[in-house]
Structures are given as structure tokens and as C-alpha cells.
N, C-alpha and C positions, 0 to 999 in steps of 0.2 A: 268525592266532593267535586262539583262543579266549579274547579278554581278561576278556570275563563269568564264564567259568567261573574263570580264574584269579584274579579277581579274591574269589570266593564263597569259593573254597578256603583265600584267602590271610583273609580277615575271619574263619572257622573259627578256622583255627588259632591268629592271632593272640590269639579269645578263650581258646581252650583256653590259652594262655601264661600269660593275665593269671590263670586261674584256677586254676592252678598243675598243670593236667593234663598238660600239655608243657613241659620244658627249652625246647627249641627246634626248629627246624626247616629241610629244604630243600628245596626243589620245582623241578623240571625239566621245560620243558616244552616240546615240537617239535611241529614243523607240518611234513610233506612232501610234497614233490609228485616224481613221478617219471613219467619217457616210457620206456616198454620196448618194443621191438619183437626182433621174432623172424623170421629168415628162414631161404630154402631156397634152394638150388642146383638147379634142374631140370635144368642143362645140366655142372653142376657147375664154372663158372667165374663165374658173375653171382651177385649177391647178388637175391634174389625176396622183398620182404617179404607172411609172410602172417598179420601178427599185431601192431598195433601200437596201445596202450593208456596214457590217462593215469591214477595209480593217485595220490590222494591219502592223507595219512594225519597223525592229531595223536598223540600218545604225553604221558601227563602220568608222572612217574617222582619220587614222596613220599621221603621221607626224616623221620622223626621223632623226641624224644630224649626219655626219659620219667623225672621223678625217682626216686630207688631207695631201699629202704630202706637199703640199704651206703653207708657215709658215702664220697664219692671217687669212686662208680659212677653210671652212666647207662642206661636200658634205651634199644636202637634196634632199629628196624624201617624196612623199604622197601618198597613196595609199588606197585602202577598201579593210578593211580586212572581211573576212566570217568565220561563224561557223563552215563549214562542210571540211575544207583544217587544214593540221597541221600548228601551227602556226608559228613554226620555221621554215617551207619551206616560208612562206609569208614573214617574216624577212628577211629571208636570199634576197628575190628576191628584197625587198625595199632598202637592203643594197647596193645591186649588181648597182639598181638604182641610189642611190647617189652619187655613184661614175661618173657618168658623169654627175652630175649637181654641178658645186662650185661655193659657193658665199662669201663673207664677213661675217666674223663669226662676233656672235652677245649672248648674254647671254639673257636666257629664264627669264619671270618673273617669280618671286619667289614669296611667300606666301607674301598677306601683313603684317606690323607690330600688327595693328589692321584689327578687320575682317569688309567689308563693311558693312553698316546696308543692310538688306532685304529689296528687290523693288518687290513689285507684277507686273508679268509682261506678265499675261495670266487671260483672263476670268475663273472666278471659275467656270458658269455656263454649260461653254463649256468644259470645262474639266471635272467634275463634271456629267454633266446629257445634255450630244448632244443630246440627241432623244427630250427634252422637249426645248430646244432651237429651233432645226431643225422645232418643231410645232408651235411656237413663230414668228417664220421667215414668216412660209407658211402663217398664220395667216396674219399679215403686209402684205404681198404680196397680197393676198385675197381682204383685203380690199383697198391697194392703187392702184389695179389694175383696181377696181370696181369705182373707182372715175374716172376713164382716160374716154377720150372721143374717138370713131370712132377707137378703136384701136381691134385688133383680134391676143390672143398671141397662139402662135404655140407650143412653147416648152421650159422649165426653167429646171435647172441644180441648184443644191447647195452641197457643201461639207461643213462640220463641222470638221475642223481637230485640235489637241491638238499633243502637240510633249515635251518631257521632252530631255534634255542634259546633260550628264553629261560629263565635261573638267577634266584635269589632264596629269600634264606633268615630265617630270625629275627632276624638282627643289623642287617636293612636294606641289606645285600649286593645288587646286582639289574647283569645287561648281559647280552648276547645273544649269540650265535656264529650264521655264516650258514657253510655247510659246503658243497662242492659235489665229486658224486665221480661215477666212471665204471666203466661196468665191461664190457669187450669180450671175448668166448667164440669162439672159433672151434673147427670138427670138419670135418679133412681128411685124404686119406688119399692112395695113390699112383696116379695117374691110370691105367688103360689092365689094372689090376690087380681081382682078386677080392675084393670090401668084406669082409674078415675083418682088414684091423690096421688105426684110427684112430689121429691124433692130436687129442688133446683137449684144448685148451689155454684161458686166462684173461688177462688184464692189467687194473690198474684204476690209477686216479687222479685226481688232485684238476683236472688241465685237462686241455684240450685235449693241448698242447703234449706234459707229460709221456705222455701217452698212449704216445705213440710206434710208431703201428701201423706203419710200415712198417717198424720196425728185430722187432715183435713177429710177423708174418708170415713177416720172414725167416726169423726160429730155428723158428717152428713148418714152415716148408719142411724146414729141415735136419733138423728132426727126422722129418719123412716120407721124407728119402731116407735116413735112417741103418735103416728098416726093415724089418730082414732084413739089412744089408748093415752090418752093427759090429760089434767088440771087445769082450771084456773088457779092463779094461786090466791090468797085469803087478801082481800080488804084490810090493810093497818097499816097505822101512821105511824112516824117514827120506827120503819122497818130495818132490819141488817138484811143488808146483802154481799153479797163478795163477786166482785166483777175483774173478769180477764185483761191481760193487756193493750186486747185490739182497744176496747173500750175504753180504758183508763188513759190510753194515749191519743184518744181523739178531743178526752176531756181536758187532758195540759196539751191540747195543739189549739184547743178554742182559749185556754188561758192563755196561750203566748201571744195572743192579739193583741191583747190591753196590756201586753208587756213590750211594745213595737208602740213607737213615738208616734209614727202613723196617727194612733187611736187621738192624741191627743191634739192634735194638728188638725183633725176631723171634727172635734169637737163631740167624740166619742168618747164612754170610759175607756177608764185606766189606771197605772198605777203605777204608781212615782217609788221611789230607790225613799226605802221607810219603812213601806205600805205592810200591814202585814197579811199575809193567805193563809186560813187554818190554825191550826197549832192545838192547841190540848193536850191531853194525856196521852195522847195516841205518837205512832212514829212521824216525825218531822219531816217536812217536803225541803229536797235538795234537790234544785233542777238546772240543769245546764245545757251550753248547746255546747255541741262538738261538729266540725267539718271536715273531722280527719279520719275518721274510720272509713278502714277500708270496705270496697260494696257498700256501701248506705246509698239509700238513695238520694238525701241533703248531705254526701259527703262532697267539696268541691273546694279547692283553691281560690274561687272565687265566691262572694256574695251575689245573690241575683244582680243586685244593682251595677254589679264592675266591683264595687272594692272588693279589696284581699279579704280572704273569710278568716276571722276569727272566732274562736273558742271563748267560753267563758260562762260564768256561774251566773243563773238570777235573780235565785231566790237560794235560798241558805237556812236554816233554823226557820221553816212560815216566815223570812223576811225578804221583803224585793233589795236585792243588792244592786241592781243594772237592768239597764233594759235596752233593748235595738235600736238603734240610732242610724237610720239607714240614710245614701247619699243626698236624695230628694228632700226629705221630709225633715231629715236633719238639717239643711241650711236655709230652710223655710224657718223653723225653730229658730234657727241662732245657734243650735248644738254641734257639737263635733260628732262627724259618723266615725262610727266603731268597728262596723264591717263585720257584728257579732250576728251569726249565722251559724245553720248545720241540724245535726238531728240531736231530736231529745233525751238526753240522758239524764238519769233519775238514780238517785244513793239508793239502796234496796233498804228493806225494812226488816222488820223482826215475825214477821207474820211465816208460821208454818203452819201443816197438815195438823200435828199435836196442839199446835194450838187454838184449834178448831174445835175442838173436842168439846163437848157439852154446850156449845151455843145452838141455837134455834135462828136458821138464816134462812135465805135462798139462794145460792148459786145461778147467777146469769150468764148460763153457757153462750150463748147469741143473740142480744137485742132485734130485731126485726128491722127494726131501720132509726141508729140514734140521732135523734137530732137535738142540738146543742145552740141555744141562744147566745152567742160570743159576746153581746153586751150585758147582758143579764147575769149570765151564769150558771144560765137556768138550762137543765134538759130535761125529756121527756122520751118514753120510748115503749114500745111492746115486746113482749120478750116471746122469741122465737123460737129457745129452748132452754130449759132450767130445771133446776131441783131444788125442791124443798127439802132441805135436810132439819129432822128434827135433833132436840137435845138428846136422843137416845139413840144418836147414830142412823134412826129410819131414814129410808130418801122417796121422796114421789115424784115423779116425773111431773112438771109444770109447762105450761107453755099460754100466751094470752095476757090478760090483762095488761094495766098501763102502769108503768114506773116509771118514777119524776123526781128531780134532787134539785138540790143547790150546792153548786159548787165550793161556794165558800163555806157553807157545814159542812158539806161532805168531805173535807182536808180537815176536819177540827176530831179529835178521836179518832182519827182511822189508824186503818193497819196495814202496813205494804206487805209484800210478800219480801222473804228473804233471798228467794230464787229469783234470777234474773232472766228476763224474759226480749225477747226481739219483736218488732214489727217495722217491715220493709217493703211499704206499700207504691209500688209508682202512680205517677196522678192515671184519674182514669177520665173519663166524659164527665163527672157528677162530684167528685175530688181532686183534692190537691196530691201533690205527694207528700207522704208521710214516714218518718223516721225516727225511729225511738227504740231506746235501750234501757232498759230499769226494770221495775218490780214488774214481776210475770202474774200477780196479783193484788188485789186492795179491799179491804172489808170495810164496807162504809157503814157507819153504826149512827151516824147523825145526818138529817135533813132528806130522806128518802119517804117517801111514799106509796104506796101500791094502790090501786084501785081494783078489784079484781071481784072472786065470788064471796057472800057473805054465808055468815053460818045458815045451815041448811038451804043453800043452793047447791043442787045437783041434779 
């Protein structure tokens, strides 16, 4: 950590406070180091590294608040600041900035009264020693490659990155986040065949553990034999399908928006502590956040915004008991912030294997690409791989057509899974980070759709 320079930055600005050029201020500041390597398949079964680099990097990320002529307003500006520019020309040019952006002023958090307890919220081992990780991985890979059938892999990618933060803002706020994430690529195709259909697949996560190459090998296997040789699945309204965690927890990460005060300050939906989500015959959504589990990647002592993070229930029985009241948007409201934050956790449900038994679904092993309308409710998506499992236990491989729900049927008769499931996603270029702990599946039997082949298409 470049403490000299943060240290220049922070005596700056401080004077610009005192002399009334700056409201206030936040500064964010990362240090990272990452191992990448890159291999090849010459034989098309072993992993061949021919490319393997340690890439360091620091990131400083300003934030500034500037008084305004409008009585109530504040100008802000954000910018990156570099080592090699003086830093009172970059001030000056962020100040120059906030002068055409004003918004509703707002007071920065301030230190808490007591200090959070410490959340481990990065692998030791990956911070610690990536090269013996990195071999860990390759290893996994090795062997659950060697398990798969009729498959020929061309070429795997992994990064091991580790990144430290250190926050600090005008109020005398200041604590660190250590973050550690992975990210595993594979491209294989079907062995003994003509190289014209790949699959191209990804996984990432905060450890080792989550990683979970050999459960992420298998599906990209199944997806090499499904090529050429699958389904559309059938046309019908009011469809069952049973979907996995990745997906089920990007559906309560689009609920938890309208459960953030935010929405309503925006003049966005939402939903007020009453409201009810779901409910029927089916198992009951119990969703909470938690900011204390250890390796999560929303596990943290602190709320984004500076407050202390806290834990806590939001919905209960389909009923909203709370909702995030965060520093900004809360004292724009008139609300007290809560500093409720963390990853999603979900009460599991009653849904097993056995109790699958004689229904007529589809199985959505991998949507294509879900996309979820956060005001609505609404998603829509093509499915990348699946099974139609009939009531007589048959299964067909599927893959294609469009599937589309509403959220709020889709919680009214469902079914969670009993088994508890993880997803520990760090943000990537295209997402956020995501965190969630609960049913490892959900059989949604209301408000789904398919669009796909009709009888005697083939």
C-alpha cells in the first residue's frame, strides 16, 4: 500500500476542507497482486502451461463534495487519481468537476461508536501463497477432467487474484477490506470430432472450496455431449421447472432492490415492511442478510456506504419485515440508516430428490444469459442446458427455447430445496458481487412459461 501517497492526498484535502474548497471527502484505495496463467492441451487431455505471470496493481478511486451556491445542495465528482500528476492539479480538476454535478446534500458516515468485530472476508491461502493454490486447482482439474467422457479440451485460463482496500473519508471514517477471488475458463469440445462446435465456459469465486471444479467440469462435459444431440423443449404455459441456486440467487439479488430505500427515493418500486412476496401452499421465503460469514464475498464489518454492517431478517412468512436504509438515501428520506447489509441468506425448504418423483418438469441446468427486470419482476432467458424429466422418471436432454416468469408467482407454491446450497461470486466487468447462502434448489410451479417446439416440430 502506497501509504506516502495516501498519506499527501489525504493532507490535500484535508487543507482544501479547512479552507472551505471542499464539503468533504472519500478516498479508496487498492493494492493488487494477481497469478494468471494460461494453458494448452497439445494432446487434448493434460493441461500444458505456456503462459504464466505475476501482474501487480494499486487503483486510488476520489470521491469529493464541493459547497454550492443552492442552499441544501452539494457539487460531487469522482475521479482516479495517479502517482505520476501533481496532486493539486487533480484536485483542482475534480473540484472544477463538481461544480456541474449538484445533488442533495447528505452527511458522510462517521466513525462508529464501537468498532465492528473483524469478518474474514478473503482466503488466507490465496493471499498467502497463489502459486500453491494455483497447483491445487490444476490438480482438481486434472483429475476431474480425466473422469469426463468423449470430451477433448483445447484450452484453460485461471487467475488467482488477492486485492487489499483501504477507505477513509472526511469524518475520520478509515478500515480495510482484504478480498480474494478466482476465476477458472475452460474451452472443450467433443473428442474424435471436427473442431467447429466449442464449449466455452467460466466459474469464479472467493475460495478454493467454492470453486468447485469438479462439479464445474461435469456440466461443461454435459454440455459437449448435448452438441448436436438436444431438444427444444415443448411450448406450455404454466410450466414446472426446477432451477439451481446460481439462478435462484440472482432472482432474490433483483428482489433485494425494491427492498433498499433507495427504490423509493427514486421514485422506483418497492416494498414497504407489510408488503407481502409469494406465499401459498408451497415452502415460505425467509430471507436475510448476513455480513458475517466467513469468505463471503458481502461479508464485511462495514456497509458500502461507511456504516457498521449489520445482519438481519427481511422478509419472514412472504412478509417484508425491513428493509435497507442506507446513509444517503436514508437521511434524504427522513429514516434512520440501519447499516443492514451482507450476503443472502435463505431458511431451506422441504423440496427433495423423493419428492420429485412422478412430476412432469424441466430441469434448468444453465440459463444462457438470465436477465431480470429489477422493477418488474419480470425475467426471461434461454436455456443453455436442461432436462426434461418426464413423470415416468424418462429424461431428454433439452437446450433452446425462451423461459420467462414473474417473480412474484413464481414464490407463490414453490418449493425450496432442503439441501443448502452456496454462491460466491466476485463482481466481474458485466456484475455485481454476489453472495448467498440457502436452498441449493427451487421448483417453481406458478407463473413460468416456455416458448420452444410445438407438437410435431422436428
Amino acid at each position: 500500500m502506497n501509504r506516502k501517497f495516501i498519506n499527501e492526498v489525504t493532507a490535500e484535502l484535508n487543507a482544501r476542507v479547512e479552507a472551505g474548497t471542499l464539503t468533504g471527502w472519500s478516498l479508496n484505495a487498492t493494492d493488487s497482486r494477481s497469478l494468471q496463467r494460461l494453458y494448452a492441451s497439445p494432446d487434448g487431455t493434460a493441461l500444458a502451461c505456456h503462459q504464466s505471470r505475476r501482474v501487480d496493481g494499486e487503483a486510488f478511486k476520489l470521491s469529493v463534495y464541493t459547497p454550492s451556491a443552492a442552499e441544501g445542495r452539494v457539487g460531487t465528482a469522482m475521479i482516479d487519481l495517479v502517482t505520476y500528476r501533481p496532486i493539486a492539479q487533480q484536485l483542482d480538476v475534480a473540484v472544477e468537476l463538481a461544480a456541474c454535478s449538484q445533488n442533495k446534500a447528505w452527511k458522510l458516515a462517521a466513525p462508529p461508536a464501537t468498532e465492528p468485530q473483524p469478518v474474514e472476508t478473503c482466503d488466507p491461502d490465496i493471499r498467502d501463497n497463489p502459486e500453491g493454490v494455483a497447483a491445487t486447482i490444476e490438480q482438481q482439474f486434472t483429475e476431474a477432467f480425466g473422469a469426463t467422457e468423449g470430451c477433448r479440451l483445447n484450452s484453460a485460463e485461471l487467475f488467482v487474484n488477492y486485492s487489499l482496500s483501504a477507505q477513509r473519508n472526511s469524518e475520520g471514517l478509515a478500515y480495510q477490506t482484504e478480498l480474494s477471488e478466482l476465476y477458472l475458463e475452460a474451452a472443450m469440445e467433443k473428442a474424435g470430432q471436427e473442431n467447429d462446435k466449442e464449449v466455452h465456459e467460466h466459474t469464479t469465486s472467493v475460495t478454493v472450496d467454492d470453486l468447485n471444479v469438479k462439479n464445474f467440469l461435469e456440466e461443461c462435459a454435459l454440455q459437449v455431449a448435448t452438441l448436436g444431440d438436444s431438444e427444444e423443449p415443448h411450448t406450455q404455459d404454466g410450466a414446472t421447472i426446477l432451477i439451481g441456486k446460481d439462478a435462484l440467487s440472482q432472482m432474490l439479488d433483483a428482489l433485494l432492490q425494491q427492498l433498499n430505500c433507495t427504490n423509493e427515493y427514486l421514485k422506483l418500486p418497492f416494498f414497504k415492511v407489510g408488503d407481502a412476496f409469494g406465499g401459498g401452499a408451497g415452502d415460505a421465503l425467509e430471507l436475510a442478510l448476513d455480513p458475517t460469514i466467513p469468505c463471503m464475498v458481502l461479508s464485511s464489518p462495514y456497509a458500502i456506504d461507511g456504516l457498521a454492517a449489520k445482519g438481519g431478517t427481511l422478509i419472514a412468512e412472504n412478509n417484508v419485515t425491513n428493509r435497507i436504509i442506507g446513509n444517503r438515501f436514508g437521511q434524504y428520506l427522513g429514516l434512520e440508516p440501519n447499516g443492514l447489509s451482507g450476503n443472502l441468506v435463505v431458511k431451506p425448504g422441504t423440496l427433495t430428490k423423493q419428492s420429485l418423483a412422478g412430476l412432469d418438469y424441466v430441469e434448468v441446468i444453465k440459463f444462457s444469459s438470465l436477465l431480470i427486470d429489477a422493477q418488474k419482476l419480470t425475467w426471461s432467458s434461454e436455456i443453455k442446458l436442461g432436462r426434461h424429466v418426464a413423470a415416468d422418471g424418462s429424461a431428454t436432454l433439452v437446450k433452446g427455447g425462451v423461459v420467462s416468469g414473474n417473480l412474484k408467482e413464481n414464490f407463490t407454491d414453490c418449493k425450496l430445496s432442503a439441501m443448502i446450497g452456496t454462491v460466491n461470486a466476485p463482481k466481474s466487468s458485466y456484475a455485481p458481487p454476489l453472495g448467498y447462502r440457502g436452498p441449493d434448489a427451487m421448483l417453481i410451479t406458478r407463473g413460468v412459461s416456455i416458448a420452444g417446439q410445438t407438437k410435431g416440430d422436428r
